[in-house]
Phi, psi and omega in degrees: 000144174256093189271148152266122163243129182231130170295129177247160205261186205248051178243160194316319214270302193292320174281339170329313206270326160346270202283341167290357188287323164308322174268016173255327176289320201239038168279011160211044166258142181259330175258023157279140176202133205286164146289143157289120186327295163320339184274303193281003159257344141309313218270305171301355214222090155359289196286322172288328225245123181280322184329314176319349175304312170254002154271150180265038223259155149224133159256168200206141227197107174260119172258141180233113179055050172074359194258169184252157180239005192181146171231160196185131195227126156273119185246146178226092178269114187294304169310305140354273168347280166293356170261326184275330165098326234266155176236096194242135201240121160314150157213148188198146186103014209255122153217135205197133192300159178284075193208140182285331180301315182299294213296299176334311156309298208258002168298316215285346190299312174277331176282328159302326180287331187272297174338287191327282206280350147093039165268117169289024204166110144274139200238164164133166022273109184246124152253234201290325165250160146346281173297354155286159169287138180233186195043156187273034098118094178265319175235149206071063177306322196293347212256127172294121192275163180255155154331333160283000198223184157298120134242139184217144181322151163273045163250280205337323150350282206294317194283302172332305156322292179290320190284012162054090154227150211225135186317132177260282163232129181271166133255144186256154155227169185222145185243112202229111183284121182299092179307142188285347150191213204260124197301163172306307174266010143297317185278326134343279168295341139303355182268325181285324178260009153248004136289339185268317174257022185069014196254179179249140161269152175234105154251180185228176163195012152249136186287330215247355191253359181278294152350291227262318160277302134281349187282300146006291181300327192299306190268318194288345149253020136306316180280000199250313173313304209264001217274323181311336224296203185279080186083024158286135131216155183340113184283132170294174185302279197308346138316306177318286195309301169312339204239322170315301177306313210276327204243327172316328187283352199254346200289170180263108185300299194301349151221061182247123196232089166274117175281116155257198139267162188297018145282328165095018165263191198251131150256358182187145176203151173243131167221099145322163150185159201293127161325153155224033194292285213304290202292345160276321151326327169280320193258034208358069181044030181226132177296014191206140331283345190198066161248344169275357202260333184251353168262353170248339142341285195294299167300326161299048172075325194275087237202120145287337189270120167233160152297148189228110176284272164264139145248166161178113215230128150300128186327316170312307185247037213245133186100350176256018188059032170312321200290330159297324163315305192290289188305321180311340164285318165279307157357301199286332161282289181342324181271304182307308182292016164089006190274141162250006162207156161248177189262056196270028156087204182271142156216122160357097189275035144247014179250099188290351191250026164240357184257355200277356169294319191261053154284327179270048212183120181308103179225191173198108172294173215175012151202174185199130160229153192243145152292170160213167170202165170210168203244125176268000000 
């Protein structure tokens, strides 16, 4: 083989072939699911992506004779840094054929590139924030990944392993059967505790007056929930302001659950949505000609699967049994929309007071992903 790595610049074209290369690798994988394609050259694009404000990125593109064989994104999040003290240079976006010459390429690519710029330690697959998907998929191959997550073959595994990179942080995920109705003592404990504090569900069924009302508050108590967690730091106004336009328009308000208090301020929320892994699969992730006909299928419910997106309780009221509230509600919509499992995304396998929710609940973990880091 003749490998080449070449940095690629952040115009339309050169990231096509970028985010088209994965979906082109695992195009006869049944639990891969592409990105929307569109998101994700937003999400790489300065100019679309607020994260830039405080990040650094360069990607990278391995070619064997012009054909491509592996992608790779060096990320440097400043803000990170400085919260952690640590000078760690990301890596996220990585994909790659089963050959030591690429991935070695394209490690060594990010690691020079961090080197340059006085970075010590490379981490990943991370990306520019939290709320991009991160970690590498060690377990459940087998298993259909959602749209919040990673999937990569187990030889990535493998290389991780020989390049002596070494566990940072896992994540768990859980697939959880939705009970035919809200279990007794769940249900208990959202009625006692929302008499000892006063608190409520709030639903909406206007996007602009939810937008208007709540949006704001909605992240800013992401950043209040999230601040201990693993590469959290704190989403800026222009995050806030970005991820309100972008995300707020699309979720299904029923299954969106806000807690407030008798101020009506929000102490706790659940945000759902309809799977949309089988319908970006259908539409290897593009909205032309007829990938919106199977993502708006899917967001309008017809769906067995929903995703459980933000769970997230203020730090005040957290450990105090809020999150029955939030499921006792959701539950009861989850059965109108017809769903029989849920999705619960990544969660830390040491944050014991976020897996202890699905103790009343038939549920089975079924994937597991790792961070990895080495010292440059």
């Amino acid at each position: 083989m003749s490998i080449n790595i070449h940095p690629i610049a952040t115009d339309r074209d050169q990231l096509s072939q970028y985010v088209q290369f994965p979906i082109d690798l695992y195009r006869d994988n049944d639990c891969y699911v592409p990105p929307l394609v569109s998101d994700q050259i937003a999400t790489l694009t300065p100019e679309a992506n607020p994260a830039f404000d405080f990040c650094e990125a360069q990607s990278f593109m391995a070619f064997d004779n012009g054909e491509p064989v592996g992608t790779i994104t060096a990320i440097i999040n400043r803000a990170a840094n400085e919260k952690t003290g640590l000078r760690q240079v990301r890596f996220g976006f990585m994909d790659f054929i089963d050959n030591s010459e690429v991935v070695d390429g394209l490690i060594d690519a990010v690691a020079a590139w961090g080197r340059q710029r006085g970075m010590t330690e490379m981490v990943g697959p991370v990306g520019f924030t939290d709320l991009d998907p991160e970690g590498m998929l060690i377990e459940g191959f087998g298993e259909m990944g959602t749209m919040a997550t990673i999937y990569n073959y187990p030889y990535y595994v493998n290389h991780m392993e020989r390049l002596g990179f070494e566990k940072d942080a896992d994540w768990v995920e859980f697939r959880i059967k939705i009970p035919d109705a809200i279990p007794e003592k769940h249900l208990r404990i959202g009625e006692i505790i929302q008499k000892k504090y006063g608190l409520r569900v709030k639903k909406y069924t206007s996007r602009s007056k939810i937008k208007n009302e709540y949006g704001r508050a909605i992240f800013e108590l992401v950043n209040e929930a999230y601040a201990g967690l693993y590469g959290f730091v704190p989403l800026t106004d222009r995050q806030i302001d970005h991820y309100i336009s972008v995300y707020i328009g699309v979720l299904r308000l029923e299954d969106v659950t806000l807690i407030v208090d008798k101020d009506d301020r929000l102490i706790a929320m659940g945000i759902a949505m309809p799977s949309l892994s089988q319908a970006l699969r259908k539409s290897r992730g593009r909205l032309w000609p007829f990938g919106w006909y199977h993502l708006l299928k899917a967001i309008k419910g017809h769906t067995d699967v929903v995703d459980l997106l933000l769970i997230a309780v203020k730090p005040e009221y957290q450990s105090k049994g809020v999150n029955a509230l939030i499921f006792n509600d959701l539950i009861t919509q989850f059965n109108a929309d017809g769903y029989k499992y849920a999705e619960s995304n990544v969660e830390l396998e040491d944050n014991d007071n976020v897996q202890k929710q699905w103790e009343y609940f038939d549920y089975r973990q079924h994937r597991r992903r790792r961070a990895w880091k080495k010292a440059l």
